[in-house]
N, C-alpha and C positions, 0 to 999 in steps of 0.2 A: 504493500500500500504506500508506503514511507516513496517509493520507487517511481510510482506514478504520477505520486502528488509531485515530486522533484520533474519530472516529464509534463507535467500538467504547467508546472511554471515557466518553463522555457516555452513550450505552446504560445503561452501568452504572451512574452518577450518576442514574442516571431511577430503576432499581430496586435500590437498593442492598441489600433485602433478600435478592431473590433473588439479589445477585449474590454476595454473603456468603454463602450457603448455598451456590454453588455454588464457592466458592475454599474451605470449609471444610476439602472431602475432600484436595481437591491440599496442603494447607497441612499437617493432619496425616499428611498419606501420605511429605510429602518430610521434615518434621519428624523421624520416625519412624527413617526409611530414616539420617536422618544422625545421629538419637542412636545408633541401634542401633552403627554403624562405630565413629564417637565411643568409645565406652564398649569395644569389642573393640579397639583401635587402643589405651586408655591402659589397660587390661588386660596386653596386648601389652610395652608399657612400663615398667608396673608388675613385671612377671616376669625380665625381663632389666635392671631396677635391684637385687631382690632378689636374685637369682645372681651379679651384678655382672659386670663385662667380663671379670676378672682367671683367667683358665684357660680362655680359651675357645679356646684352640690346643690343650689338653691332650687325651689320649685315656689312660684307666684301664682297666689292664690286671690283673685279679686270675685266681684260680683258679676255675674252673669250678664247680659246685653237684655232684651225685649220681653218679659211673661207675659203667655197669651193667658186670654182672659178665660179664669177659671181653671187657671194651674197651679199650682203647688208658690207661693212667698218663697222669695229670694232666703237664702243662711242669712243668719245674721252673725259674725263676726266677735263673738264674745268669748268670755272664760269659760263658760262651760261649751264652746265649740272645740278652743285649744285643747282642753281636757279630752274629750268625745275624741280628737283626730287622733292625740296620742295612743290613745288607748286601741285604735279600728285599724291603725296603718302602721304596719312594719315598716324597721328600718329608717324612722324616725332621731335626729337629733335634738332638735329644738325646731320649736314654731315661736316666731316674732311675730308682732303687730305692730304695722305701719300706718301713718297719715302721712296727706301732703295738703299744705295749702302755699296759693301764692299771694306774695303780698312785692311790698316797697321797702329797699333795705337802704340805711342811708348813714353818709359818717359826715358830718360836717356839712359844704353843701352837695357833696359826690352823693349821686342816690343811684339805684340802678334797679330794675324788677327783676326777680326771681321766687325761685319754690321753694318754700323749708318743707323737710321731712322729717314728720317726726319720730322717732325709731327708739328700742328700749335697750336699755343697758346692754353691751359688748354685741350689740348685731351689727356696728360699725369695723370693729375686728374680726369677725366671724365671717363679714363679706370680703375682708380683704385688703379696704382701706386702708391708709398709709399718712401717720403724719409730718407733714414739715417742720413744725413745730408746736406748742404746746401739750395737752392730754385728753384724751378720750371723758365721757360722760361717766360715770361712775352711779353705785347705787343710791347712792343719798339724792344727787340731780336727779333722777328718775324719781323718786317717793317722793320729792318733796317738791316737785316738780320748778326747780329754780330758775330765772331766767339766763339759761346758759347758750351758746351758741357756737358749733364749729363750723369753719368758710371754708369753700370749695376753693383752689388755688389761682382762680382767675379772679372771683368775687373781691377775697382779701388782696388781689396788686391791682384794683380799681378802686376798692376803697381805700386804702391807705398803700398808697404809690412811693412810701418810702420806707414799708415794711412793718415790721413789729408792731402787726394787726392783733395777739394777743398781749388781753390784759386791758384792751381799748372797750369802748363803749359804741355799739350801734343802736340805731333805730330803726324799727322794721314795723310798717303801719299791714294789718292785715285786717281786710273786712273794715275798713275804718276806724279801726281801734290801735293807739301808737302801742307800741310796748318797747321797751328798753333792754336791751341783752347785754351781756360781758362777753366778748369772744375767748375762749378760752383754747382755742384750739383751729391751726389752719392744716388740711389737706394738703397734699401731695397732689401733684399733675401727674394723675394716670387712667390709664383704660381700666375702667373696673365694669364692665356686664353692661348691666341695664341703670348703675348708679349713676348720676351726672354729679362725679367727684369735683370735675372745675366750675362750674356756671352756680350748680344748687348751696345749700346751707341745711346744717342740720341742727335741731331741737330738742331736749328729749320728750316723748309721748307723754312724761308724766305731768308737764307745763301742758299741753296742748291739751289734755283729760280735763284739766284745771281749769286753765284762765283763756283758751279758747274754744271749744265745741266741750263742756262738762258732760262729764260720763259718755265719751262719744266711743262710738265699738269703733273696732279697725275697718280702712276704708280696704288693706290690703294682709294678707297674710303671709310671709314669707318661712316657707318650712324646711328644714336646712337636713339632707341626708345624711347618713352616716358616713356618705363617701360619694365623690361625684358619680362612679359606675352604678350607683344604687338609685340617683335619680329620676331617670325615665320609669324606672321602679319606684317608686315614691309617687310621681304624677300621675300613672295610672291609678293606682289605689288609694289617692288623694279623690280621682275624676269621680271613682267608683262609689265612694264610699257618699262623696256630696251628692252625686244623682242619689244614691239610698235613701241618703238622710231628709233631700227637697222634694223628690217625687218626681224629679225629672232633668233632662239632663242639659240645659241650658241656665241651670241655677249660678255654676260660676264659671269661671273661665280660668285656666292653669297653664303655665308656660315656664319652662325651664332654658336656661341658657346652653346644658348640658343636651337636649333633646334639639335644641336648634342648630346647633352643631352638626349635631349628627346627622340634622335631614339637607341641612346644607353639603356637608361632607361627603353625604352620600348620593346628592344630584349633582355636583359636581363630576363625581368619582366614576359615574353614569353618565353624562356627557362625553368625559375623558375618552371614558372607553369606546362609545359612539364614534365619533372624531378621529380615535387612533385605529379603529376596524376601516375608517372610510380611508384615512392611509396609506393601512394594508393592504386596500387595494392594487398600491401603484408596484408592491413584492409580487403580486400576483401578473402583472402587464409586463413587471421584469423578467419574473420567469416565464413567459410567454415567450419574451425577446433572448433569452438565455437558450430555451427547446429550437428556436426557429436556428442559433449560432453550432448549435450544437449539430444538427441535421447538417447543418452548410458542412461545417467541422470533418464528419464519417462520411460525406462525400468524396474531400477533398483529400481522405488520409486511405480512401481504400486500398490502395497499395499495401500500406504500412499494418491495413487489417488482417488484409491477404498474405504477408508474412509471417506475422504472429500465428496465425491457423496452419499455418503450409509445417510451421516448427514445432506444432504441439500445443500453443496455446487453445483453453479451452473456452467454450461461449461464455462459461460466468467470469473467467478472467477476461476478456475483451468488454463485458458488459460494465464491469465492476472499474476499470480502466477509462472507461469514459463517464460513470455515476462520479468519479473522484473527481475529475478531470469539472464537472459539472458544479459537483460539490464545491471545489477549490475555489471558484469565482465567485461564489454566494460567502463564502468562509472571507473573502479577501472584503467584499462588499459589505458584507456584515460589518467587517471591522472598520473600515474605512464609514461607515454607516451612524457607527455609535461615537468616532472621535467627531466627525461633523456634526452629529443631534448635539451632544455636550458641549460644543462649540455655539453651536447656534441658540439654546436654551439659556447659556451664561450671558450672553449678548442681548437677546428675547428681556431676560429677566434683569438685567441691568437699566436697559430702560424704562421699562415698565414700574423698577424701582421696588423690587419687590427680591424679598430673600433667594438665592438660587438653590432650588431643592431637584436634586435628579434621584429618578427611581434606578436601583441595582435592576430590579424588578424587571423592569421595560427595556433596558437594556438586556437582560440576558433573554425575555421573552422577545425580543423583537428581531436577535441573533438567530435564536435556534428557529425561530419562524423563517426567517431566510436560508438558512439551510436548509431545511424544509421542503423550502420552495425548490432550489438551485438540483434538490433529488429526485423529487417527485415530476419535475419537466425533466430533467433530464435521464431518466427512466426509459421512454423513449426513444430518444436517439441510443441509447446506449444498447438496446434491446434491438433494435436496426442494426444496428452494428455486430452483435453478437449472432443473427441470422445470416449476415454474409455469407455465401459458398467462399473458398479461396481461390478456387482457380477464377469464377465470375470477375471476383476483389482484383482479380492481376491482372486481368486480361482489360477489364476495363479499363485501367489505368493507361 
């Protein structure tokens, strides 16, 4: 074999043009096949940096959209709901209760609108948040509902543009009612989920039960799995347990970051592969063009067939002789195939500005698929070849 493949590369050194035309289709087909991955793989990448990690155990639990008339009252939001989910749903960490209202936040004459949220004790650590400086809400600010206030890290370098925004005093009018905070705490600029760490401000729920909506239930419930892979497990038997409990299944609405992911993840990953099947079409037109060189090829060598047969060789050595010979060019193509996709995918994705992610994967699948190709055309002619009479092989010549 080693013998042929060595005869199969001086072949090609004889006609280098047609042998370029015939590596050209394997070269853009495998090319192809591993930009296309390429580019869905740092797509991929690109969506779960922009969501970032931080919530991806969470599962958001709100109020349902429209109840037709004469079905079952919306959940309502309380302590003994939190209690009830614990108890009916595996796989449970903790359940938080959220508000948001938006008002007017102002330091001096800088004022700017945004939403506070009001959230309870360490659910601002738990989703992932990050301070710049000062400290988180604590249980006392939560029970005794103090007016405390942490800024999102755009908020605090709009209102105090020369820093050292804790320890300061804001004004935040909500519903037409002023109230006065202490900030005690600025946010980090970062991707955190569904938080809006830079733009929003946060409160604790226990102010907001108090001194704006008293004894108000949560507008949102945020139920935190034991572990992100446990989520989409969590969200069903969150879905399941709220249609048992309301009578029907439009009562709330539930959405995880870790489940959006993954349906994103996986229509992209189903594009990909769409896109890189369409291709693989051009391996297939290759080896079309590879069968049709090959026939020209055991035309042109019938002599050299008629020899080999006249001294003994036999039809599976002549056949297997020009399958390598077949092979050899799809093997060359290949390889030439995957430096040019990784070439052009580093390039791709540099512009596009987005991390370079290549699959091992598509690269070895888009190899062996070319080879593949370069046996199965060339079967074939090799099998033409191996039917030669010898004396016919000589004479024609």
């Amino acid at each position: 074999m080693l013998e042929d493949f060595l005869n199969s590369l001086q072949n090609f050194r004889r006609n280098k043009m047609r042998t370029f035309l015939s590596l050209l289709g394997i070269i853009i087909g495998v090319a192809s096949v591993i930009v296309i991955m390429s580019m869905g793989q740092s797509s991929t990448a690109q969506i779960e940096q922009t969501f970032g990690s931080n919530g991806l155990d969470m599962v958001t639990v709100s109020a349902g959209g429209f109840m037709w008339r004469g079905s079952s009252s919306s959940i309502t939001f309380n302590e003994s709901f939190r209690e009830k989910l614990f108890a009916a749903v595996p796989n449970i960490k903790t359940v938080w209760f959220k508000n948001t209202v938006s008002g007017t936040i102002s330091s001096g004459e800088i004022s700017s609108s945004t939403s506070a949220t009001a959230v309870e004790t360490d659910y601002m650590q738990a989703y992932g948040l990050q301070l710049e400086s000062g400290r988180f809400f604590d249980v006392t600010d939560n029970v005794m509902g103090t007016q405390k206030i942490i800024l999102g890290s755009e908020i605090a370098s709009s209102l105090f543009p020369n820093g050292n925004a804790v320890g300061k005093n804001v004004i935040m009018v909500i519903s037409s009612v002023t109230f006065n905070f202490e900030v005690i705490g600025v946010l980090k600029s970062q991707t955190s989920g569904m938080e809006d760490a830079s733009n929003g401000c946060y409160v604790t729920r226990g102010f907001y039960t108090k001194k704006i909506v008293p004894n108000a239930n949560a507008a949102t419930v945020m139920v935190q799995a034991v572990s992100k892979d446990k989520a989409t497990d969590v969200l069903n038997a969150v879905e399941e347990y709220c249609t048992q409990l309301a009578g029907s299944d439009t009562a709330v609405r539930t959405m995880s970051m870790q489940s959006m992911l993954d349906q994103m993840s996986e229509i992209t990953a189903t594009v990909s592969m769409l896109l890189a099947a369409i291709a693989a079409i051009s391996l297939l037109v290759g080896g079309i063009g590879i069968m049709n060189i090959m026939i020209v090829t055991v035309t042109e060598r019938k002599q050299e067939i008629g020899i080999r047969k006249a001294l003994g060789a036999s039809p599976n050595k002549i056949r297997l002789q020009f399958l390598i010979e077949s092979a050899s060019i799809t093997v060359l193509g290949g390889i030439a195939g995957i430096i040019l996709g990784i070439g052009l995918s580093f390039a791709v994705e540099y512009v596009r500005e987005l991390d370079f992610v290549i699959s091992t994967d598509s690269c070895v699948i888009a190899f062996v698929f070319s080879v593949f190709v370069g046996i199965f055309f060339g079967f074939s002619p090799a099998s033409r070849a191996a039917k030669l009479d010898p004396v016919i092989a000589l004479s024609g010549e």
